[in-house]
C-alpha positions in Angstrom: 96.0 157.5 113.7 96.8 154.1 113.5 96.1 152.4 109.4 95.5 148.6 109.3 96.9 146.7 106.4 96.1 143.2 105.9 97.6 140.5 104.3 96.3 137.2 103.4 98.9 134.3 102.6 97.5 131.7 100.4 99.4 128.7 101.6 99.8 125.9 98.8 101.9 123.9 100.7 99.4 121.2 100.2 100.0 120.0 104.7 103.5 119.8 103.7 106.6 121.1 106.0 108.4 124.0 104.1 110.1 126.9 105.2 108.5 128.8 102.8 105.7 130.1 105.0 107.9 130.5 107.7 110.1 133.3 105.3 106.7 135.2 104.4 105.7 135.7 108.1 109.3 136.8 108.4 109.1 139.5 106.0 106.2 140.5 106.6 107.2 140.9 110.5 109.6 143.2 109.2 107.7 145.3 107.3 105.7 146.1 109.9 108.3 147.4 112.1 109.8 149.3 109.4 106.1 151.3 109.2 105.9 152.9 112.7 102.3 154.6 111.6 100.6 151.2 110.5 99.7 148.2 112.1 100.2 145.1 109.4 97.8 141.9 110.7 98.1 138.8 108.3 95.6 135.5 107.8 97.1 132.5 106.7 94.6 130.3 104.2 95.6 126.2 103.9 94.1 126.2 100.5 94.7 123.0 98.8 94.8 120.9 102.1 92.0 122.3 104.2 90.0 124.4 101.2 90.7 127.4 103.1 90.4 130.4 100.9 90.5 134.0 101.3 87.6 137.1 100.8 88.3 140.3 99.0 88.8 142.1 102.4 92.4 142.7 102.0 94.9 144.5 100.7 97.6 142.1 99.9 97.4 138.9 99.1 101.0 136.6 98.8 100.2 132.9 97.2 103.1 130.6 97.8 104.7 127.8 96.4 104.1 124.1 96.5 104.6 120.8 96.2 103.4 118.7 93.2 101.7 119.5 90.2 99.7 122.8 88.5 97.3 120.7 87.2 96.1 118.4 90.3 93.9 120.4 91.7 91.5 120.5 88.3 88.4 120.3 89.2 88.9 120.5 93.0 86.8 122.9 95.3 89.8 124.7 96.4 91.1 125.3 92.8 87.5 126.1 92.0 87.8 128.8 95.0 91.5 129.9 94.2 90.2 131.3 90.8 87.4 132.4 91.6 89.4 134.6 94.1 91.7 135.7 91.2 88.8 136.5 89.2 87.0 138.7 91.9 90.8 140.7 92.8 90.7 141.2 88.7 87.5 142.5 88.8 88.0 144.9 91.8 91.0 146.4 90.6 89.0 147.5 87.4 86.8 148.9 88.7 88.3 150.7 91.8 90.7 153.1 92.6 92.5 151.6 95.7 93.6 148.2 93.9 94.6 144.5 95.4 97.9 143.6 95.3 98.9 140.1 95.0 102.3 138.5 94.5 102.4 134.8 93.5 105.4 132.6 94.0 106.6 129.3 92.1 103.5 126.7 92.2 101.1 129.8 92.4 103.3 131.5 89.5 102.2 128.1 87.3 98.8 128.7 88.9 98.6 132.0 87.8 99.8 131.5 84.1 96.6 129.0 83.8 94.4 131.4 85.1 95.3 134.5 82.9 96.5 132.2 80.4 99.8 134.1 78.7 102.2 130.5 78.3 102.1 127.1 78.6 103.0 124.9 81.8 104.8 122.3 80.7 107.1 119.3 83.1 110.5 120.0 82.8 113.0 117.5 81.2 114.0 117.3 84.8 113.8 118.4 88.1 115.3 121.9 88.6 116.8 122.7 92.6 119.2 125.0 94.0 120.2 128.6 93.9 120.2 129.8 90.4 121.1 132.9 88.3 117.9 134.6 86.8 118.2 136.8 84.4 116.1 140.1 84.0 114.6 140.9 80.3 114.7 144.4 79.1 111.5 145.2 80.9 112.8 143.4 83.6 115.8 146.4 83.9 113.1 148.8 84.6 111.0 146.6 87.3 110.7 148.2 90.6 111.2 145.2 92.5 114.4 144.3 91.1 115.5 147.9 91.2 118.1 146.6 93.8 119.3 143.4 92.4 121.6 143.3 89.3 121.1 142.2 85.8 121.5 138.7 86.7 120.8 137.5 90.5 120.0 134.7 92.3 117.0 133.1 93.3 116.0 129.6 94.9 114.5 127.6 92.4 112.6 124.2 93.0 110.7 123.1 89.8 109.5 120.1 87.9 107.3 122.0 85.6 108.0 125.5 83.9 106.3 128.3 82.4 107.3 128.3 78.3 106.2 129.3 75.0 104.2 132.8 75.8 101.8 134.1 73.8 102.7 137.6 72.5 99.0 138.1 72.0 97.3 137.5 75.4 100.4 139.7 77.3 99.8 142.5 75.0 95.6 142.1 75.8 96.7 141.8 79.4 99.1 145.1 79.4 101.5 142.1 80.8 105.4 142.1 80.5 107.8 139.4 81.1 110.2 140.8 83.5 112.6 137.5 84.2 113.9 134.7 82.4 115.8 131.4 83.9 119.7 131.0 82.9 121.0 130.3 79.3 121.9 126.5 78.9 123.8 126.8 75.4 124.5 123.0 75.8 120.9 121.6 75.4 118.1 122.4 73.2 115.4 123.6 75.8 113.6 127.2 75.5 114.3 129.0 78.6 111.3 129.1 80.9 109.5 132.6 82.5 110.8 133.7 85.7 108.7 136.8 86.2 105.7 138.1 84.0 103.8 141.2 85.7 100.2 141.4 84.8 99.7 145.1 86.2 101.1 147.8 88.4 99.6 146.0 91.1 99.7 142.0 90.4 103.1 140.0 89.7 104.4 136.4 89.6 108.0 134.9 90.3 108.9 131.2 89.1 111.6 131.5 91.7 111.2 131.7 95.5 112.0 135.6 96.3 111.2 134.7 100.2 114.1 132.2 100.8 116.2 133.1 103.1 120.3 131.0 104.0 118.7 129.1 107.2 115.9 127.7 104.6 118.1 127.1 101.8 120.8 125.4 103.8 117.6 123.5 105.2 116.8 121.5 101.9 120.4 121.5 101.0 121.9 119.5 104.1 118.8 116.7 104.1 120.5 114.0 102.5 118.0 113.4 100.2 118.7 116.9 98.2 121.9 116.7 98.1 122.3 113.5 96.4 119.8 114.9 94.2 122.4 118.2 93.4 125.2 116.0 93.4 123.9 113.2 91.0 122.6 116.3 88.3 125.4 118.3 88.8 128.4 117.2 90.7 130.2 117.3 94.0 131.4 121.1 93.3 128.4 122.7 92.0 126.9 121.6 95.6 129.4 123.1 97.4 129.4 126.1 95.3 125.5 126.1 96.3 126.2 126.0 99.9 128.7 129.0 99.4 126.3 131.1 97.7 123.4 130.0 100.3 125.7 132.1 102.8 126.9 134.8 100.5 125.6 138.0 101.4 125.4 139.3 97.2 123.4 136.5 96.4 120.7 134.6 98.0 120.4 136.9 100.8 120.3 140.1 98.5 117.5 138.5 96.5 115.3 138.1 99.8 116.4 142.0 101.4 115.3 143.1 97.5 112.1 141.7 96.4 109.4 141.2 98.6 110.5 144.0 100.7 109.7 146.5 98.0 106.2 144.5 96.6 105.2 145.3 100.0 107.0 148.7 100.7 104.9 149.5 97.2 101.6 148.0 98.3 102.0 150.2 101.5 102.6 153.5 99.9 99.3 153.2 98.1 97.8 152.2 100.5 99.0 155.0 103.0 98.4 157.4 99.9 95.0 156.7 99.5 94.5 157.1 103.3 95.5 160.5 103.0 93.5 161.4 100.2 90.7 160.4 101.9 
């Protein structure tokens, strides 16, 4: 017999190009040919641009990142609709054995600290782009999606806000850990911003862009535009040393074969487990 899963990609793009929802369909093509004995269909919602959103009818749902800021859409139908969605998965999966599981990615990950409200989203000092070490916390040493990655790995990482200050209180309420944390900068003053927090066995957020893959990063990193940007923060080296580790196998690359792949190899098992049991 032949199990459907299906996948809804919340696209936050906001009409803009980006590779990123090219990535997602990309992984999620894969997964289905690694899963001879299910059939994987996906929906794709334009949710900021077109108020597209998504009904409780599937199994996964993967919000992606975006352009602009966490806090322009207050107010809006579609971030009126985006909650509400987030508030009807949190509600099922109290209530119900066979739980939604939803992974949300840089813009959504600000998105989703608003909603469940366990830091602050704050601009950065400035604008943080390129492929950058993230390191994992102590709970982050035991979280299964990083179970392949090392203690510090790479990630893409385009920000001009952050995720900062949490409150110890509302993780504890929410059974929540903080699994990631960005890079230590000893030479300025900043607290470093969440990376990762997961809410539950079944719901998780990355500040950084798990789903990039060398074509996209190299993408940004050749328009001229980005690299003057890398260049002017950081120097001529640094963007070369971004373009090396865009193509190195142990780093950018390893992060994208790691992270989604298991969310979703995870989601699956449940999902074929519960099947069964039924």
């Amino acid at each position: 017999m032949m199990i459907e899963l299906k996948i809804a990609i919340l696209d936050l793009y906001n009409g803009e190009e980006n590779q990123g929802i090219r990535c997602l369909k990309d992984l999620i093509k894969e997964a289905d040919e690694r899963n001879a004995n299910l059939k994987i269909n996906y929906d794709l919602f334009d949710v900021r641009s077109k108020n597209e959103i998504a009904e409780l009818d599937y199994d996964i749902y993967i919000s992606s990142g975006g352009p602009g800021s966490p806090f322009e859409g207050e107010g809006s139908v579609w971030e009126k609709s985006y909650f509400n969605l987030l508030s009807s998965i949190d509600s099922f999966n109290k209530s119900e054995e066979r739980k939604k599981h939803v992974l949300f990615i840089c813009h959504s990950f600000q998105l989703m600290a608003r909603h469940y409200g366990f830091a602050e989203v704050k601009k950065r000092n400035s604008t943080s782009f390129g492929i950058m070490p993230i390191h994992k916390t102590e709970a982050g040493l035991n979280e299964k999606i990083f179970n392949k990655l090392g203690v510090v790995f790479y990630g893409a990482d385009f920000r001009e806000y952050q995720v900062i200050q949490p409150n110890q209180d509302v993780l504890k309420n929410l059974g929540a850990r903080i699994i990631a944390i960005e890079k230590e900068r000893p030479h300025v003053d900043y607290e470093r911003a969440l990376m990762g927090v997961r809410i539950s066995e079944e719901i998780v957020g990355l500040q950084f862009h798990p789903e990039a893959d060398p074509p996209s990063m190299l993408h940004h990193l050749h328009k001229p535009e980005r690299k003057e940007q890398v260049v002017s923060k950081y120097g001529e080296a640094k963007y070369l040393s971004m373009l090396s580790l865009a193509e190195d196998p142990n780093a950018l690359l390893k992060t994208r074969n790691a992270v989604i792949p298991t969310f979703l190899d995870n989601a699956i098992a449940k999902k074929l487990a519960h099947v069964k049991l039924n």
